[in-house]
N, C-alpha and C positions, 0 to 999 in steps of 0.2 A: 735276485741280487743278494738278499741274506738267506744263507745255506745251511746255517745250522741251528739247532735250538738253542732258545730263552729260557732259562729257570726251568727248566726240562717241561716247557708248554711243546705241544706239537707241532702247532705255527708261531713264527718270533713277529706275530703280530701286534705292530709298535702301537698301540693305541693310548690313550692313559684314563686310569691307571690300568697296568699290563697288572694280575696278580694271575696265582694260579691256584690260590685259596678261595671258599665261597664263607669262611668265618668274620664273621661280623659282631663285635660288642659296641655296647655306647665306649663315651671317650671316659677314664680310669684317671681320677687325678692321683697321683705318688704321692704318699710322705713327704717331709724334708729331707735332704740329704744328711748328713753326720758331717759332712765338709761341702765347703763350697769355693771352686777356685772361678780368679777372672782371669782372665788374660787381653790383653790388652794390645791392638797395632799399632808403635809408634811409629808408624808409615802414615795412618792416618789420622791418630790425635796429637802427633807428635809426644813428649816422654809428659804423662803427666802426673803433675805435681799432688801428692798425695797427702792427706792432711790426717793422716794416722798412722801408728805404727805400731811392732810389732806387739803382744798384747794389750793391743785396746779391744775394749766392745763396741762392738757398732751394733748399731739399730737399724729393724729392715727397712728401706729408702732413705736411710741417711746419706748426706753428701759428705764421700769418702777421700773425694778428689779432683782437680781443676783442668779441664785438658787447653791445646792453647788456645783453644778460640772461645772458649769462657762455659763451656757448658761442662756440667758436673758430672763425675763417678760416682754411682749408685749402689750403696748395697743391697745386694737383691735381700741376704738373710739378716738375723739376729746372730748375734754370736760373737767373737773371740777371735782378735784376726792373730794366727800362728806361726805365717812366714810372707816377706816380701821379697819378691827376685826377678828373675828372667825364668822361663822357658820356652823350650822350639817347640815348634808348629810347623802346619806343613809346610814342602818344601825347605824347613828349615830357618822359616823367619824369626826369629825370636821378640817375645813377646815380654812386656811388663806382665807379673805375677801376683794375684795375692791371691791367699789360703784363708779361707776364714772356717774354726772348729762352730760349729751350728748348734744353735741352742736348742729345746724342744717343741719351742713355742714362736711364734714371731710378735717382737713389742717393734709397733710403728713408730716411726722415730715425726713430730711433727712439723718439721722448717718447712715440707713441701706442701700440709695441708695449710701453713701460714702464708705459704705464698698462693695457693690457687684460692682463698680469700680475698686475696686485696684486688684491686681493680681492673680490667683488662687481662690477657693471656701471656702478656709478653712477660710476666714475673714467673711462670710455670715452664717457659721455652727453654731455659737452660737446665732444666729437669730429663729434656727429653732428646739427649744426647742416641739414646739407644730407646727401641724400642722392640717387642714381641715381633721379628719379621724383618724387624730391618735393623742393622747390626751399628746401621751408619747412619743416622736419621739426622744428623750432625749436616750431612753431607745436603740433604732435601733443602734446609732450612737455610743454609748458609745464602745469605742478605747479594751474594753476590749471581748468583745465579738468578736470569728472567727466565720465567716458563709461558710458552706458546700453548703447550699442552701437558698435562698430566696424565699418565696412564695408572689405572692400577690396575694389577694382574690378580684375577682368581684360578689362573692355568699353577698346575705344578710346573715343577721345572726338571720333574725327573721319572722315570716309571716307576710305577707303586709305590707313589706318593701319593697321597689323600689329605695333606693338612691344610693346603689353602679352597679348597672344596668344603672341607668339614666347615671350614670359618665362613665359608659365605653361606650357607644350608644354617648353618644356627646361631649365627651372631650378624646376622642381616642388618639389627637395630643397629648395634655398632657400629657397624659399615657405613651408611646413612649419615648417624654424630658424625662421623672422624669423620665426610667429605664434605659433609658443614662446618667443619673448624677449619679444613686446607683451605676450603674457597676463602676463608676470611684472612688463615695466617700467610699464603702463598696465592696470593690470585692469578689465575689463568683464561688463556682463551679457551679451553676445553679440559672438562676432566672427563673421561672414559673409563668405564669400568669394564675390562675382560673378563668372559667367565666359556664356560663350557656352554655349547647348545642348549643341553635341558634344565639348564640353572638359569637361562637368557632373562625370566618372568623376573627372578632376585634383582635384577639391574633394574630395571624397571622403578623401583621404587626405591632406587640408590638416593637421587642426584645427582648422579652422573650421566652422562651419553653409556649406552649398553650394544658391547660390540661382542660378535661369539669367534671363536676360536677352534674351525676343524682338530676336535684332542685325537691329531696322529704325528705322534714323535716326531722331528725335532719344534714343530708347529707353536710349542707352548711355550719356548725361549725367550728371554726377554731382546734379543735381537731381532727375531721371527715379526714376534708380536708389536716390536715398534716400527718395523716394515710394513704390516699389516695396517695399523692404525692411520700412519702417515702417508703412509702411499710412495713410500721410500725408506732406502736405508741410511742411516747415519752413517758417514763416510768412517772407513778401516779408520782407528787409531784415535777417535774421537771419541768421549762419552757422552751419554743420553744430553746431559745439560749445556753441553755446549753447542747440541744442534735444536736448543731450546724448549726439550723436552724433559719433564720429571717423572720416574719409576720407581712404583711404592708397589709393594707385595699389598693384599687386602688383609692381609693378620696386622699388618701394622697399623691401618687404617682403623681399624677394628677396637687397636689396642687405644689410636688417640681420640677415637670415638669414649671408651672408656676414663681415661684419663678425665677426660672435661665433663663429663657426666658425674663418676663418682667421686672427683675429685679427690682419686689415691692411684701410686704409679704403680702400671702394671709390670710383674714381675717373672710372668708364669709365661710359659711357651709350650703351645701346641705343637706334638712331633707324630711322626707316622711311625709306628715301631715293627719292621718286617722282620718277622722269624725264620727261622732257618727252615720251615717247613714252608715256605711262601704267606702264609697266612698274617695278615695286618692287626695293628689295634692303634686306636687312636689314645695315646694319653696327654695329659696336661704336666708338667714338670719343672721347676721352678729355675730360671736362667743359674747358670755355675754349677748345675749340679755334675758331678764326675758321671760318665758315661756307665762304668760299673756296678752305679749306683740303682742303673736305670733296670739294668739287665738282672740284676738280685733277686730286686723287688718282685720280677714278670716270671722269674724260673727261669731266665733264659742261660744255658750253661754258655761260656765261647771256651772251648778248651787249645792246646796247644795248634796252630797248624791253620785252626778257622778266622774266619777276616771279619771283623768289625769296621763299617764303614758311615759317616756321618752324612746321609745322603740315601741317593740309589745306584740300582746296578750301573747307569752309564752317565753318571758324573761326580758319583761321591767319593773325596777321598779314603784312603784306608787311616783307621787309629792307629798309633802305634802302643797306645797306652788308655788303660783301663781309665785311669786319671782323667786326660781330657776331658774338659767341662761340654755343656750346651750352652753354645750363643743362642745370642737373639738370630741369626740365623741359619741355627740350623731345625730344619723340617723334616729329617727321619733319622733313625737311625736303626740300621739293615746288619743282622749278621750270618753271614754265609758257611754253611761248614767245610771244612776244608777237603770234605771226598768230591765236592761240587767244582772244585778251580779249576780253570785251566787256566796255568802258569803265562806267564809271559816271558819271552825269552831275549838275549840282545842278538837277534838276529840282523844280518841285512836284508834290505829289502828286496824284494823278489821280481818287482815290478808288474806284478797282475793287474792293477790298476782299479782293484775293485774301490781303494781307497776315494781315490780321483770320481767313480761314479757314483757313489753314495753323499759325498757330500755336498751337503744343500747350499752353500757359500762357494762350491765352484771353486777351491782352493785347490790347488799341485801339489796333494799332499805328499805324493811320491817323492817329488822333488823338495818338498820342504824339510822332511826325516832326514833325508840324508844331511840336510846343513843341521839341522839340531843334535845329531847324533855325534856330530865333529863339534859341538859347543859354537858354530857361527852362526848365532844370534843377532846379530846385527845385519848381517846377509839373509837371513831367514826372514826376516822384518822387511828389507831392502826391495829384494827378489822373488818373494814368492810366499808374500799376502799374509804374514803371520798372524796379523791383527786383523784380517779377514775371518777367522776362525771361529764361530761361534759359541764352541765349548759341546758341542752335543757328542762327543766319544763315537760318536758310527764310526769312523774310522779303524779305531782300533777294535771296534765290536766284530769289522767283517774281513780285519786281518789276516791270511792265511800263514804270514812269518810269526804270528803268534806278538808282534813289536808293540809297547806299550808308548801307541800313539802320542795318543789324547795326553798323559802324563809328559812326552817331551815337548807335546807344544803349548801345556800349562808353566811347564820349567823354563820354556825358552821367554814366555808372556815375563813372568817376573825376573828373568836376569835379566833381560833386555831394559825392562822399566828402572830396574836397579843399577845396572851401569851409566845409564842417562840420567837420574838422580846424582848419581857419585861425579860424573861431569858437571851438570850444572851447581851441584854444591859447591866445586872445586875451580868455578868458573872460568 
């Protein structure tokens, strides 16, 4: 079914992680950056309200800002903040902005050691708006969602990724804390921990129910995986919580494991760092720091031509800029050299139908390109299962028109979602 090669391996054998290196170091924590940007989705905090400007110093884990459902902006660093704005992101979204120039040292700023002091956890909860893994921990926590079941995933969610593996192999204790805090701040009828086959024994001594996960691409999705779990899927167009389920990454669990332990907020994020020679390394990297910053440090050159992408080969977007910081979710970042591409072009489609037979959701994807290509988004949605789509890019992996799938039905996902916001805003 897939006919041509992976990362120049022999067979595009999907398993995870796919690498084609056998180099292996421990995990490398970075310096600070020299600058450290956030950005921010007013899609999901709505715009928020910022309680500093521009040069002021902030202190690292000070509370820098209010978003609207009461949980705070954190500075990751120390330092000097030097511009507040907008800028795009992918697809185009634009995002609240701030730059902060980094001091050489980090002075902890103490409101948040004064509040995980005083009584109870609920004076610490609006601390942890964002956390190491999960970008939107806002989202977990929110009073209004009931959870039937908890999942947390230890699968990656992309080839030749290694971050949420690394965290379960050596922050096990953490893992444990953080599912002893959820049971008490979010009760459920089940927490389940995913991991890989030969990791099963780490569940074991979670807390959690320990469930494994055949790691053969697309298997490790958090769609896959809550099919797996449940014994069904969450119906197109729904998310996890509203079919009374919660999905937490294990780095994040790990981090709130930390939090209530040392009583200081974590700031640092575990990423997979894929070289352009296939070969991985695990580092540690402190949330906002500019991607450029990342690659300096490692010796990694990206010169004119080659792609830098925040992710992996078949779901991470491309940077378009050095600048771009690290969220709390992002777990790799991959750069490819550009004698390795093969281009994408606007073709039409051809209708081989290899699309149609590879993918694991049963979608028309034949049919569905063509309405995204014409920008009918709302017929694409309609007609032909848009939101059935799981995200795993096979499709565009075994393309013969060369059409860059997976990208028009990530475009079609957020104009859709964006025109029905702009309706119901506009009531």
């Amino acid at each position: 079914m897939i006919k041509r090669s992976f990362f120049g391996l022999i067979k595009p054998k999907m398993t995870l992680p796919v690498t084609a290196g056998e180099k292996r170091t421990l995990i490398e924590s970075l310096p600070l950056p020299k600058k450290a940007v956030l950005l921010l989705d007013p899609e999901k905090t709505g715009e928020v309200e910022l309680t500093v400007k521009s040069g002021d110093t902030v202190r690292t884990g000070q509370k820098i800002g209010v978003d609207k459902d009461g949980f705070y902006l954190v500075s990751p660093v120390t330092g000097t903040v030097t511009a507040l704005g907008r800028q795009a992101g992918h697809l185009g979204q634009v995002y609240q902005s701030i730059t902060v120039e980094v001091a050489e040292e980090d002075q902890w700023d103490e409101e948040f050691s004064a509040a995980a002091g005083e009584s109870g956890r609920e004076s610490i909860l609006p601390f942890l708006g964002t956390l190491p893994g999960a970008a939107d921990f806002r989202n977990f926590l929110n009073p209004g969602h009931s959870y039937d079941t908890v999942i947390i995933s230890a699968m990656e969610q992309d080839l030749m990724v290694e971050t949420s593996r690394y965290v379960l192999k050596h922050q096990a204790k953490d893992v444990k804390k953080g599912i002893e805090v959820l049971k008490e701040i979010r009760p459920a009828g089940r927490y389940v921990l995913v991991a890989p086959p030969d990791l099963l024994s780490l569940t074991a001594r979670s807390g959690a129910e320990g469930q494994t996960v055949d790691p053969v691409y697309p298997n490790n999705l958090p769609g896959m995986i809550v099919r797996k779990v449940m014994g069904k899927a969450v119906p197109a167009g729904k998310r996890f919580e509203e079919a009374g389920v919660g999905y937490l990454n294990v780095e994040a669990v790990a981090a709130l494991g930390r939090v209530f332990r040392d009583r200081t907020p974590q700031l640092d994020k575990v990423i997979t760092v894929i070289r352009k020679d296939k070969t991985t390394q695990m580092i540690k990297v402190r949330m906002g720091t500019p991607v450029g910053e990342i690659l300096g440090p490692m010796g990694i050159e990206a010169n004119h031509g080659d792609r830098i992408v925040f992710g992996g080969p078949m779901r991470g977007p491309t940077v378009f800029s050095e600048d771009l910081p690290v969220s709390a979710d992002t777990d790799a970042v991959m750069v490819q050299d550009k004698a390795e591409l093969l281009p994408y072009v606007d073709n039409h489609c051809v209708n081989c139908g290899e699309c149609v037979r590879i993918c694991p959701a049963k979608v028309p994807v034949n049919m569905l390109i063509r309405l995204l290509q014409s920008g009918l988004f709302e017929e694409a949605a309609d007609r032909y299962d848009l939101f059935s789509c799981i995200e795993c890019g096979l499709c565009s992996f075994v393309c013969i028109a060369r059409i860059p799938i997976f990208q028009y039905i990530m475009l079609g996902k957020y104009e859709y979602d964006r025109m029905k916001g702009a309706e119901e805003s506009n009531g």
